[in-house]
C-alpha positions, 0 to 999 in steps of 0.5 A, a space after each residue: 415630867 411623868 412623875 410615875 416614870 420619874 419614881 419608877 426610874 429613881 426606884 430601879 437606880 437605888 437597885 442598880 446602885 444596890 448592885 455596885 453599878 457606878 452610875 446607877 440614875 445614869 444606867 436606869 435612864 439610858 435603859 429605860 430609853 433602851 427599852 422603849 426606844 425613845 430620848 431621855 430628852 423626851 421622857 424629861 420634858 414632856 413624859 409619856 404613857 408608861 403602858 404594863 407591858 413596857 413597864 414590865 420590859 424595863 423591870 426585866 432589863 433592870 433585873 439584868 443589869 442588878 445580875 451585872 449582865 453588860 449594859 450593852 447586852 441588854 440594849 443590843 447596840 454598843 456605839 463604836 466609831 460613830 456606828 451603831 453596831 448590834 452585840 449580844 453574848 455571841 460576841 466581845 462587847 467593842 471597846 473604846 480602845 480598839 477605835 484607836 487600832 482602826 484611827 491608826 490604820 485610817 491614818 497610816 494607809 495609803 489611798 492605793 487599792 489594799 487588802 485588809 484582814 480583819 482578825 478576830 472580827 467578832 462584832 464586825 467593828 474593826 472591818 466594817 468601820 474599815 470599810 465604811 471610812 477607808 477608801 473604796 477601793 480597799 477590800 476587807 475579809 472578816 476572819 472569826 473562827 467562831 461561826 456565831 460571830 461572824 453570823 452578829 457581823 454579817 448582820 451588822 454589815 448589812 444594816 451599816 454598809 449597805 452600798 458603801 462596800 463589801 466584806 468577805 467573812 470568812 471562817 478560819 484560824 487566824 490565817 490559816 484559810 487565807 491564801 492570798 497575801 494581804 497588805 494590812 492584817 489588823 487583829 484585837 485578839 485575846 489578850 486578858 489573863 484570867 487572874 481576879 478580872 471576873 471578880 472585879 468586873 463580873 460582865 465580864 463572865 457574860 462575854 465569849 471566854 474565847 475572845 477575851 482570854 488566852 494563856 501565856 500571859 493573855 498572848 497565846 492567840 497573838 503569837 500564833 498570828 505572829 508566826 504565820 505573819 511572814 507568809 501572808 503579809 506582801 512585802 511592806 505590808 502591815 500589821 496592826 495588833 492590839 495589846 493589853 498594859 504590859 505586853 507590848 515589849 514582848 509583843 514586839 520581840 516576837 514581831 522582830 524574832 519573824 523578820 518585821 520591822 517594828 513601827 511607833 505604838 499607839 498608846 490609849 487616854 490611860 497611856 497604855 501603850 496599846 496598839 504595836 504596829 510592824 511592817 514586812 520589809 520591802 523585797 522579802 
């Protein structure tokens, strides 16, 4: 093993573990292999030149992360369904949890050809891992009313599509500018309340206020999309909504006060009921 690129990664881990990071020699490592673009396996075994100018990128990554800017950030990629997608603070970071939202939808729809709307699309995730893993048949908008978002999906659709399928990104308020009905609306809106979250985890401060936040509970955002649910969703069609811990029941009300008919929740590793899911009745 490079015994400089040893002490150089154990020097920025006593930094990051200085800083309250969990996992501080993990972090350091996996920076480091961010920033010079090669495995740790690599480093370990058989090491390598540690030139000033990549020498000096790592310490500026560490610098970063000891200021709790999102790991994520710094490297540019967060995996998400198998999928490397780019992220920066022009987007939410994706969660683990949300690749349950797109599993349901995988698991429940038909292989018939579907419209599907992405609401909130940010990063691109939830629509592009639609498109990659559904049916080729099915046609998927990306909806984000922030042009800076959908400007990071674009760019992740080109680099993780390429001939597999086609989106439609679209600018707009929820569904306000979509005019045809759709049969899956799916949508990992804001949901967090701002009460003491910043400060047990200060990353968040770094990400989109407009995609993490919302007031009335952190359900504002979702309850608007809920109310324009009756007149865009085809009869029988479906919507698939991701919730934080406790919002669900009323979640549902809402669902049920427009005339859905509330379908089984998906609740995540913690059992937090996470995923609420409803459907149009058929001839309405």
């Amino acid at each position: 093993m490079n015994r400089e690129w040893q002490l150089l990664v154990k020097t920025a881990a006593g930094k990051l573990r200085q800083a309250g990071i969990e996992r501080p020699y993990r972090e350091a490592s996996l920076l480091w292999c961010g920033v010079s673009g090669q495995d740790l396996s690599q480093w370990i075994l058989y090491g390598g030149s540690l030139s000033s100018s990549l020498v000096e990128e790592y310490r500026l990554a560490i610098k970063r992360r000891v200021a709790r800017e999102p790991f994520h950030y710094i490297i540019g990629v967060r995996e998400f369904m198998g999928l490397n997608f780019h992220v920066d603070p022009r987007v939410l970071i994706p969660r683990p949890e949300t690749e349950q939202l797109v599993e349901r939808i995988l698991t429940d729809a038909d292989k018939r050809a579907l419209v599907i709307a992405d609401v909130g699309t940010g990063s691109g995730a939830i629509a592009i891992s639609l498109v990659y893993f559904g049916h080729l048949e099915w046609r998927v908008m990306a909806i984000d009313l922030s042009e800076e978002a959908l400007s990071v999906a674009k760019l992740n659709g080109a680099n993780l599509l390429k001939d597999r399928g086609h989106i439609d990104f679209v600018q707009g308020d929820l569904l306000t500018d979509i005019l045809e009905p759709v049969d899956i609306v799916a949508a990992n809106l804001p949901y967090v309340t701002e009460e003491g979250d910043q400060e047990y985890f200060p990353e968040l401060s770094y990400e989109p206020r407009i995609a993490l936040y919302a007031p009335d509970g952190g359900l504002k955002t979702i309850l608007r999309l809920i109310k324009q649910l009756p007149s865009r969703l085809k009869a029988g069609g479906r919507v698939y909504l991701e919730v934080g811990g406790g919002q669900a029941d009323r979640v549902e009300q809402c669902l049920t006060a427009q005339g859905l008919v509330i379908l089984p929740r998906t609740h995540d590793l913690a059992r937090i009921d996470r995923v609420v899911a409803a459907e149009k009745p058929l001839g309405e």
